[in-house]
N, C-alpha and C positions, 0 to 999 in steps of 0.2 A: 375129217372135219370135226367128228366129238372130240378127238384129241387138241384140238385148235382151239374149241370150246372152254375146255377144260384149262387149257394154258392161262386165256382172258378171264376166265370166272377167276383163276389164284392169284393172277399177278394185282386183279381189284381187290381182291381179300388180302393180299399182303401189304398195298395202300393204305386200306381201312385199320387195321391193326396198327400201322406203325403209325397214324396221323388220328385216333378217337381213344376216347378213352375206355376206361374196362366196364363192364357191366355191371360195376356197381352202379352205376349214373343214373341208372334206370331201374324198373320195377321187376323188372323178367330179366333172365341169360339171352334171350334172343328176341330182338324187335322186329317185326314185324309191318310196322305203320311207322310213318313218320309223317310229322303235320296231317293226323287224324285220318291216312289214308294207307289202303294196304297199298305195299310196296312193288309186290306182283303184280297189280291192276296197273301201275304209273308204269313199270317196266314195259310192258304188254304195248303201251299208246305210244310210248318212243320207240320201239319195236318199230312197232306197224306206222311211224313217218317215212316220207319219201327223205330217204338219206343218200347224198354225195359227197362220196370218201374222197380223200386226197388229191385237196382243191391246193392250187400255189396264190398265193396272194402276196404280190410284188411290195417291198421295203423301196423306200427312194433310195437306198445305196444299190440295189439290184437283188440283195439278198430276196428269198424266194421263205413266205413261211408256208407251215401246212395248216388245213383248216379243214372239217367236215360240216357241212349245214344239213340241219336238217328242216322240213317244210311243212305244216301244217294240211289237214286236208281239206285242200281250198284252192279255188284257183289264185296262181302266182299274181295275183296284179296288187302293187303297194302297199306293203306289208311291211309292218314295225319289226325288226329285230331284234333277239337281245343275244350279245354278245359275250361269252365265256374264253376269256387267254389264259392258260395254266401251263405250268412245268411238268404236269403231272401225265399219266396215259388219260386218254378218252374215256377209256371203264373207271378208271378210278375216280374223275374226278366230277361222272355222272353219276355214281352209284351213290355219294352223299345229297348231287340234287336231283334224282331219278323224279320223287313228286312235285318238285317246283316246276322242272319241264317239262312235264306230262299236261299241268295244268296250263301254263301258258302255251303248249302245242295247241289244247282246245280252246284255248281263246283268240288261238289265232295271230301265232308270235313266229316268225323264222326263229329258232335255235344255229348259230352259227361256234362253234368248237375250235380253239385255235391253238397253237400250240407256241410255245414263245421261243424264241432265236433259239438256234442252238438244242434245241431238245428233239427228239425223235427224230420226224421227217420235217422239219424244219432246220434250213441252212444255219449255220452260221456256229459261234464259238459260244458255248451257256456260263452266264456269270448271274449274278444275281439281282433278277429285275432290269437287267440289260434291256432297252428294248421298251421299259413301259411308258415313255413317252413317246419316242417318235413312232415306234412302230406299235403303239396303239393308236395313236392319230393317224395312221396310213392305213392301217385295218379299217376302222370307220368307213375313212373316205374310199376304200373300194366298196362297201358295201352301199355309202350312200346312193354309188354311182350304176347300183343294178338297178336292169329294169324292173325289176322285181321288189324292189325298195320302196318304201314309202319314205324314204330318207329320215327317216327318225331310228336309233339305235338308245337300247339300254343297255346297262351293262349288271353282272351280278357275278357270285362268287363268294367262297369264304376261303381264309387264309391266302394262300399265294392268288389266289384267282381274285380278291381281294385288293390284294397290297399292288397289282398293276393295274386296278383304277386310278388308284390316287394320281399317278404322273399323268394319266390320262386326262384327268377331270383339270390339273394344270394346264393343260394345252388348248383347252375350250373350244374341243372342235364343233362348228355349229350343229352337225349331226347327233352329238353325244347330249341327250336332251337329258339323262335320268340316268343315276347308277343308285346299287344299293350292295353295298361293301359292307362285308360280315365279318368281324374278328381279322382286320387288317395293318395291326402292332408294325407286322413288323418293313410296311413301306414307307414309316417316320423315320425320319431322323431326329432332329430334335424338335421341342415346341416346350413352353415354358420350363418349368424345371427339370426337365425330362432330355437327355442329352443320349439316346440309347445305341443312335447308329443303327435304323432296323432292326430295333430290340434286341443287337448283340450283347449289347451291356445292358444292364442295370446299374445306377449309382456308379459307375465307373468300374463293375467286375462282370466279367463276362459270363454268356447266360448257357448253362451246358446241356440243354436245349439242340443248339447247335450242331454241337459233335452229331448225335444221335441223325439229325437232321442229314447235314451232309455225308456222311457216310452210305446215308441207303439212295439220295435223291441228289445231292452236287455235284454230281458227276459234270468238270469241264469239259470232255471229247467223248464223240464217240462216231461211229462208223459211219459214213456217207455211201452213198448209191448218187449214179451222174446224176449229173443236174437236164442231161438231154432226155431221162426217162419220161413218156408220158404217163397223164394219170392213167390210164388202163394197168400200163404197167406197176406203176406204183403200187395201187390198190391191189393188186394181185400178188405184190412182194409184201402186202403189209400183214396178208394173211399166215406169212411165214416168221417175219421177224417185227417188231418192236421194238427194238433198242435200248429198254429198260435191260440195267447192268443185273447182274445174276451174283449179289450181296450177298460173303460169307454171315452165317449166325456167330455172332461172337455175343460174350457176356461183356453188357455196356459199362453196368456198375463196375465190374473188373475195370475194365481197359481204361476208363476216364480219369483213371487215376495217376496215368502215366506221364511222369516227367522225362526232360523238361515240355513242355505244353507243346511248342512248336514242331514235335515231332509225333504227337496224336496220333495224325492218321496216318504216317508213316507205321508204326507202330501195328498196328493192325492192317493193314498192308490197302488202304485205302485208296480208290483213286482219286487224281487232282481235282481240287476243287477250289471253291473263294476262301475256305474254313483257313486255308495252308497261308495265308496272306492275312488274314480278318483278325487272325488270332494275336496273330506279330503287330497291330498295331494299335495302338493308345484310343482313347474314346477321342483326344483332339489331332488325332492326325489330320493330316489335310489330302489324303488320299482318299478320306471319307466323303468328299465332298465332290467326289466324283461318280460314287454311286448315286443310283436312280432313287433315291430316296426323295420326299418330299418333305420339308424343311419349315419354320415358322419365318412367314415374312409371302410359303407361295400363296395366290388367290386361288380359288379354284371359280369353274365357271356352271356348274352342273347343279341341281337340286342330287340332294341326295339323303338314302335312307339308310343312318350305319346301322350296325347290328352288333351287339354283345354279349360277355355275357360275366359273372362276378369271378369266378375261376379261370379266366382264359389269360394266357401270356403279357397279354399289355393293356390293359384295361384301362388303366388311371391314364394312361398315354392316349390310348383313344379318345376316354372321354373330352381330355383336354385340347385336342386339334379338333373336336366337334364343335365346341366352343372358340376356338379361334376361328373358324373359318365362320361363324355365326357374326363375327365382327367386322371381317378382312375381307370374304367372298369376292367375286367381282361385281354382282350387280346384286342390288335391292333382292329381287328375285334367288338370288342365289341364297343370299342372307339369309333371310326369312323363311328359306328351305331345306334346313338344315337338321331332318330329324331323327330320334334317338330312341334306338329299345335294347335293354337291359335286362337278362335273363339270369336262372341263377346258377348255368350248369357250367360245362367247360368249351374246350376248343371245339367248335364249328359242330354243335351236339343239339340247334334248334331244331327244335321238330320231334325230339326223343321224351319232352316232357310227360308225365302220366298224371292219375290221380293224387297217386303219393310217389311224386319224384326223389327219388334219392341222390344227392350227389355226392360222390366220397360215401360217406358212413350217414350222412345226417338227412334227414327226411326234413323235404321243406315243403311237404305239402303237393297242392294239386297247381302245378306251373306251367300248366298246357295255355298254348296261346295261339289265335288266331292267325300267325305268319303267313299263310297260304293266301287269305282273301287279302290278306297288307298289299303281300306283294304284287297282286296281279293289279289291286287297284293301285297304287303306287306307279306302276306301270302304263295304265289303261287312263292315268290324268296326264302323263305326262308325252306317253308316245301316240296315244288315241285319240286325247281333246275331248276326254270325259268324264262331265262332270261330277266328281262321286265325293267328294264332300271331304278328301285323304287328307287334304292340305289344311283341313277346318280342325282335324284331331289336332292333341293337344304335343307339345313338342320333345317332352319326354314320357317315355312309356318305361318304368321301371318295378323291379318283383323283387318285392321289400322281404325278405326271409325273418325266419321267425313269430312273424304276424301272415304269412304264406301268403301274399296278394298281389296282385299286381296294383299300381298307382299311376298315376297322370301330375307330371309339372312340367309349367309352360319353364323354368328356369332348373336349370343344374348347376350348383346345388337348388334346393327347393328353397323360395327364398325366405318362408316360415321359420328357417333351422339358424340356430344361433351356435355358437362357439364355447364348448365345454372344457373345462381343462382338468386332468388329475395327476398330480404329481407321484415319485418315484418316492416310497422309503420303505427304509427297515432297520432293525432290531439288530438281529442276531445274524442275519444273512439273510439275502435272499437265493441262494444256489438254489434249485431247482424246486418243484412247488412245495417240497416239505421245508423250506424256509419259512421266513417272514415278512416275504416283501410285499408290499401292497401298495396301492394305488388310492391317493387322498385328494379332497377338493382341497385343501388347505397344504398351503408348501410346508414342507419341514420346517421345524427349530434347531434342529442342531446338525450340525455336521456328521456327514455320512457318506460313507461307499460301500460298496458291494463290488469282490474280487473274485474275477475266474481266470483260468487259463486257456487258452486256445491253444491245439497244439496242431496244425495243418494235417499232419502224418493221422491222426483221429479226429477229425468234422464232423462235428452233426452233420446227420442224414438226412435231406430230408423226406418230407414225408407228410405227402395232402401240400395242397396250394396249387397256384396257378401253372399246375407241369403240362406239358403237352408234348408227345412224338417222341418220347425216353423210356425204350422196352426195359419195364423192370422195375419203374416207378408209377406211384399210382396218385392223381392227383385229386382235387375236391376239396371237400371239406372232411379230417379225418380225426377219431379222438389222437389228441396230442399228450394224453394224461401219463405212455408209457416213458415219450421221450425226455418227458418232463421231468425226471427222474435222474438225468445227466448235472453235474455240478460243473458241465461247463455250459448252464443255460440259468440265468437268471429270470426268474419268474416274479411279477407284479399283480396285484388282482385287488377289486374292489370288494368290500364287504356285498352282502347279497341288496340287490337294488330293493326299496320300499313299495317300489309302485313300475310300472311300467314305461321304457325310452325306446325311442326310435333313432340310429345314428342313420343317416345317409349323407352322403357325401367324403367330402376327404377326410383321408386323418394323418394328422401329421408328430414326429415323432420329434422333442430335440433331448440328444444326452449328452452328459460333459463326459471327457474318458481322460486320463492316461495310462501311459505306457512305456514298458521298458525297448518297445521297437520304434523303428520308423515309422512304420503303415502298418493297418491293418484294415479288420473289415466290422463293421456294426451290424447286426443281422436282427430283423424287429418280425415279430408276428403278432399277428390282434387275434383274439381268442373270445369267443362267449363261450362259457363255463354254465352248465345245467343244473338243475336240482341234482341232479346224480351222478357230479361233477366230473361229466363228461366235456373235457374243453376241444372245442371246433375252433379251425384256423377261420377265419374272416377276410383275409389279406395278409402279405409280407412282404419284405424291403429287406434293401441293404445299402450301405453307402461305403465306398473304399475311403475310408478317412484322409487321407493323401491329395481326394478333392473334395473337401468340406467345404473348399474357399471357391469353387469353380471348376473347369475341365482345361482352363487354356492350362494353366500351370499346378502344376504337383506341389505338393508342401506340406514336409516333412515333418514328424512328431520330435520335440527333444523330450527324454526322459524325465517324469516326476513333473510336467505342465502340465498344465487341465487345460483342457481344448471343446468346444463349442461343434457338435455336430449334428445337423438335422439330418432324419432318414424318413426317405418316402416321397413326396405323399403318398399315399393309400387311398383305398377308395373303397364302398360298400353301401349297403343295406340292407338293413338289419332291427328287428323288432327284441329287444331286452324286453324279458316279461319277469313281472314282478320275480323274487327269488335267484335272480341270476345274475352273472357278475360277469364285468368286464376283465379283460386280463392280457398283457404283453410277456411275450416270451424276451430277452435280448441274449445274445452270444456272436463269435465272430466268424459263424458260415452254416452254411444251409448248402450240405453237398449231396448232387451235384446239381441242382436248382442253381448255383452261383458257383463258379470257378474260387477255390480255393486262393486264399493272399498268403502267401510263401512269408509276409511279415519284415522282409529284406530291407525293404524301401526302391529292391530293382524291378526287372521289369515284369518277372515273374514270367513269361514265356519263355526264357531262354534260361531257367534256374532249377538247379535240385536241391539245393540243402536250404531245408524253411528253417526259421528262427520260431522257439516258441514264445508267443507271447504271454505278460502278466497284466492281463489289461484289469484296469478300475473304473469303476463306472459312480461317477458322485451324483450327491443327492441332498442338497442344501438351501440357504435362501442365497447363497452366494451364484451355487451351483444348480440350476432348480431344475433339473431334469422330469421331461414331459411329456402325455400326450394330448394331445388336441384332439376332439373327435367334434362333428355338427349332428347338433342332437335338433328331435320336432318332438 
């Protein structure tokens, strides 16, 4: 049995590592507390619940999933649930909310643990979010239907435990009274400008992200045991096997480099996954639209509390379906229930905040935040019928960096903030920050560009930004001052500000380009720059130029045109204090943060030899290349 022990304590540790980021994020090499609580003590309370291992919970096609609940100590009569469906093991995907359900065990909440189609001891074939509609509307409705039920169910989770709310909340099963979805990128599809396909793409280049991702956790197939087994039996086979695949260590940065794309994970001798398919198709295929993704245009039927954070995967994506569904909801009630907290760390990292939170390199202060008593009142109004005043807070809750604080607005953006613009120029060049490029309220007078090369075979690196589950890369906010130094990276920056700006909200990027290829890629990063001209990433973008004009159709560069490309939006906030400057990076990739553009104009999954580009980047009253940013 300690060897059994031993097995579940590393396969949660090898979860953790490949799905959080590194210890810079935090104050210490090892934490200890999360959401202001030792982690021992919550471990100890889900311990000591009454737990039933490998329950089958009927799908309306017959498929059987698996489910562990655990019980409060209380007697079983009408008790509110909240419900957790993950891809992930049970230890993994407890140990990040070990103190949310410690606490809601004492408040008197069923914890029910499910596992989605196809994964472990659940039937059926794993594809990606397979399942988060219907067979979360059937998980529900069996739990409604215990007697042990008080028929009210919440739902929670971050990342994938996350991103199968959303189809969920589409289905408005009357049961499903409350979700609170944490850093759930990637169960959009699209929603205003943002066309990502579950955050495969960004801008129409795919997010290498992925790779990383499905190699350790998309595993299509794996080994079944009858279906005649009972649970005694089951739980007694589970002590032996778990079914998580036994993933060689390969070097990722290496191997992501391998053409052509569409044999990736062949390559490293991967097994089948959605990646082998995902990767072969266009951001407008129409094979997208069969994934479980939730789309602009679904209503949702649930109150709900998202959760994010400024560093995480799909940010500006979220924010913007939080806002659509504030318009589109299904009922009043749903509308007007629609709220929002903004943290300033990375992927699924709440709770890790300290006095002086570091994330990446940069110290923003004390970002510790109340999440524990959110959640459980959040919960305690909507599946208990009490009244605690959650619905009276204000409807955005966000932690402005810089100025280190948290803030309250009822509108996102805040509707105080007005629309700033500083234009692109320079001199002598702007190749990397020992140029001349800078950023002016006033558009240029004369005619101007700035020329670099992209050569795919050598990409920027990158380095800091919104990375998440990519061993090798470290994400955050990180000084950019060494990379800044490449002359295939054009750098922009404001003289030092006179008085002190606050930007929150979007920021949006447009640059005119040409070029001697077809396609290529625009790559943007926003930077604040310190007295000690230390420049921090803020957010970044990119846009495949090929769809400047939309995603239904591609459209091609002719040589020596000047062509109109916005990138982004972006999103942030952020405190400029006097003496500091704003500043954009632009070049044509950020590897492996964004799949390399081969420059061809083909489809670049199926291609080896890149073309290198000469791309130009102008900057006139003709050509008035820009950023936007909303300043208070």
């Amino acid at each position: 049995m300690k060897l059994l022990l031993v097995v579940k304590l590393s396969l949660a540790t090898v979860f953790l590592q490949a799905c959080s980021p590194t210890s810079a994020d935090t104050q210490t090499n090892k934490v200890r507390t999360r959401y202001g609580v030792e982690v021992a003590e919550a471990k100890a309370t889900v311990k000591a619940a009454e737990r039933i291992r490998q329950l089958r919970i009927p799908m309306r096609d017959g498929t059987m999933l698996n489910a562990d609940i655990l019980f409060p100590q209380m007697p079983k009569a009408k008790l509110p649930t909240i419900l957790i469906r993950t891809p992930y093991t049970f230890d993994g995907e407890t140990s990040g909310l070990m103190v949310i359900l410690a606490r809601l065990l004492d408040e008197g909440y069923v914890i029910m643990l499910s596992h989605e189609r196809g994964r472990f001891y659940s039937e059926g074939t794993y594809t990606f979010l397979n399942g988060a509609y219907k067979d979360g509307f059937d998980t529900v409705d069996w739990i409604v239907n215990q007697s042990w039920s008080s028929g009210k169910v919440g739902t929670i989770g971050c990342s994938s435990s996350a991103e199968n709310q959303l189809g969920l909340a589409v289905m408005d099963h009357p049961g499903h009274v409350a979700m609170i979805p944490m850093a759930p990128g990637a169960g959009i599809g699209n929603v205003g400008p943002y066309n990502e396909q579950g955050n495969f793409y960004r801008g129409g280049a795919w997010q290498g992200l992925w790779f990383a991702w499905y190699y350790r956790n998309g595993a299509r197939y794996k080994p079944a045991f009858p279906s005649t087994l009972n649970r005694a039996e089951r739980e007694r086979l589970s002590q032996y096997f778990d079914f998580k695949p036994k993933v060689p260590k390969i070097d990722m940065l290496e191997a992501v480099h391998h053409l052509p794309l569409k044999d990736l994970m062949a390559s490293v001798k991967a097994l089948p996954s959605d990646f082998d398919d995902f990767i072969q198709r266009l951001p407008n295929d129409p094979a997208w639209d069969e994934q479980a993704f939730v789309r602009e245009g679904d209503q949702f039927g649930v109150p709900s509390l998202w959760v994010f954070s400024w560093y995480d995967i799909a940010t500006p994506m979220n924010i913007a379906y939080v806002n659509h569904q504030r318009d589109i909801a299904k009922t009043v009630v749903d509308r007007e229930n629609q709220f929002m907290v903004v943290g300033p760390t990375r992927h699924c990292q709440y709770g890790k905040e300290t006095a002086q939170t570091i994330v990446g390199e940069r110290n923003v202060g004390d970002a510790r935040f109340d999440y524990l008593d959110l959640f459980v009142d959040w919960f305690d109004y909507w599946l208990k019928g009490k009244e605690n005043g959650v619905i009276n807070r204000a409807k955005n809750t966000v932690y402005t960096m810089g100025s280190n604080k948290w803030q309250e607005f009822e509108k996102w953006p805040p509707q105080e903030t007005e629309r700033k613009v500083y234009y692109l120029n320079s001199t002598k060049g702007a190749n990397s920050r020992k140029g001349d490029g800078v950023l002016s309220a006033s558009q240029p007078t004369m005619q101007g560009t700035d020329k670099f090369i992209y050569d795919p075979s050598r990409p920027v690196p990158s380095h800091g930004g919104s990375i998440c589950c990519f061993k090798g890369l470290v994400g955050g906010a990180l000084d950019q001052s060494e990379i800044e130094l490449r002359e295939d990276i054009l750098v922009y920056t404001t003289p030092p500000f006179k008085e002190g700006m606050e930007v929150s909200g979007s920021i949006e990027v447009v640059l005119y380009i040409s070029s001697n290829v077809p396609d290529t890629d625009l790559t943007v990063k926003v930077l604040v720059v310190d007295s000690n001209d230390k420049a921090y990433n803020l957010d970044d973008s990119i846009q495949r130029v090929r769809y400047r004009n939309g995603y239904e159709t591609a459209t091609f560069m002719a040589p020596g045109t000047v062509y109109k490309v916005s990138v982004g939006p972006m999103v942030t906030s952020n405190y400029f204090h006097k003496g500091q400057r704003l500043r954009i990076e632009i070049s044509s990739s950020n590897f492996p943060r964004y799949g390399r553009n081969l420059n061809t104009g083909g489809h670049n999954f199926d291609e080896t030899k890149p073309m290198i580009a000469h791309n130009t980047i102008h900057h006139s009253k003709d050509y008035p290349s820009h950023i936007s940013i909303s300043v208070r």
